[in-house]
Every structure is written in structure tokens, then in C-alpha cells.
N, C-alpha and C positions, 0 to 999 in steps of 0.2 A: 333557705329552701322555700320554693314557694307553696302554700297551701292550695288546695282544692280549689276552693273559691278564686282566690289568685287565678287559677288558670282557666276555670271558667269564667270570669272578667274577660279575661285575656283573647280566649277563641269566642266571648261576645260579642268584644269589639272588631277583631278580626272577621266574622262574618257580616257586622253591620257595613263597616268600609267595602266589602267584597260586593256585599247587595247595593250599596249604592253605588259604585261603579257598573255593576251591572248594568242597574236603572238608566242612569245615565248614558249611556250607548246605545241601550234600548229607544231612548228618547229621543238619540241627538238620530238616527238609525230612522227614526217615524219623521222627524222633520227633514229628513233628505228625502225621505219617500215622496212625503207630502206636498213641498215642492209650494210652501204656503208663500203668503206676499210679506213676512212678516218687516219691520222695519231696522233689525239686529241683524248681523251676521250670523252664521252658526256658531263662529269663534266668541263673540259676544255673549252669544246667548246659553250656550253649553263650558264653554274652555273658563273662558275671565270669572264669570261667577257674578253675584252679588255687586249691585254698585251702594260704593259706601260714600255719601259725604253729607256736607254738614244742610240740616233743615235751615234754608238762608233762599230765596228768590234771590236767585243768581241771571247773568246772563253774558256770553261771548257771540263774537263773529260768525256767521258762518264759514266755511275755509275757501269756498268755492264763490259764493254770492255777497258773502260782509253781511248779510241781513240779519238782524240780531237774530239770536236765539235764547229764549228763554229758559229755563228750568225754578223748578221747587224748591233743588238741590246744588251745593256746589260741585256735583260732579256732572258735568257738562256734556251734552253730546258735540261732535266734530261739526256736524253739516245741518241744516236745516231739513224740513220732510220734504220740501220740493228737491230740494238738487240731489238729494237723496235717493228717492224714489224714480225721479229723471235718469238717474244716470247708474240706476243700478246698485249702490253704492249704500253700505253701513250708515246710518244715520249716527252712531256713536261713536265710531273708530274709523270711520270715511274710507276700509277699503271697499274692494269690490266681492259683492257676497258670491258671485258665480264663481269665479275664482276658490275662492275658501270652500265654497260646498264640494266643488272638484275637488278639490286638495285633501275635504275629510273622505270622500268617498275613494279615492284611491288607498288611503290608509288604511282605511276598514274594510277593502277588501282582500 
């Protein structure tokens, strides 16, 4: 049987999960408002999370132009900031951010 304590633990962690999703929607909610230049999708920047890889100067293609592209990291973005930015398009995951912003804004409403 669980104790006291156990079960406040329990509805603490339960409401921190709660409030960070909250936050969360709140957030991704202000950057569809906002309507900013940012260089991430919103799926990028709110959904994927965290990028994790290893501290190495890395570097691949870009997918559209071949011009390298550098990073700090080996987790790599897709496209470079010009063809990027040119064409509308995630700098990390190369799709199209107008797309995905439509896509979360139907959802959330």
C-alpha cells in the first residue's frame, strides 16, 4: 500500500508533466502567433525536442545545393541557411515550415 508521501510524489510529478505540456502549447501557440523568421520548423523546434550528438566538428552536404555544411556537432542539419531560407524550408529536417505550421494550427484548433 502506498504511503502518503508515495502519493504526493506521485500527484507531484503528475502535475509537473501537466504544467509542462501546458507550457508547451502555450509556447508552440505564441510562435504560430508570432509568425517569427526562425530557421527550425515548429516540429523541430517544439515536437523532436533536444538535439543530442556528439561534441566533434562535423560536416555533410547540403541535400539541395551539396555545399558543405558545417556543425559543432554530429547531429547535422539537412540543408544549408541559404536554400533554406530561399525556399521556405527547415534548415534541420529540410521540410516545408508553412506546411507544418498549417498542419499544427489545424490541430490546435
Amino acid at each position: 500500500m502506498e504511503t502518503t508521501t508515495e502519493l504526493n510524489e506521485i500527484r507531484n510529478r503528475t502535475n509537473r508533466r501537466i504544467f509542462d505540456f501546458e507550457n508547451k502549447i502555450k509556447n508552440l501557440k505564441k510562435a504560430i502567433a508570432d509568425d517569427d523568421d526562425q530557421k527550425e520548423c515548429l516540429s523541430c523546434r517544439f515536437v523532436t525536442g533536444v538535439r543530442m550528438g556528439l561534441a566533434k566538428i562535423s560536416s555533410t552536404n547540403c541535400k539541395l545545393c551539396q555545399k558543405e555544411v558545417l556543425s559543432g556537432s554530429t547531429d547535422l542539419n539537412h540543408l544549408c541557411d541559404n536554400c533554406a531560407t530561399k525556399n521556405g524550408l527547415c534548415v534541420r529536417c529540410g521540410c516545408n515550415k508553412n506546411e507544418v505550421k498549417d498542419s499544427i494550427q489545424k490541430i490546435l484548433k
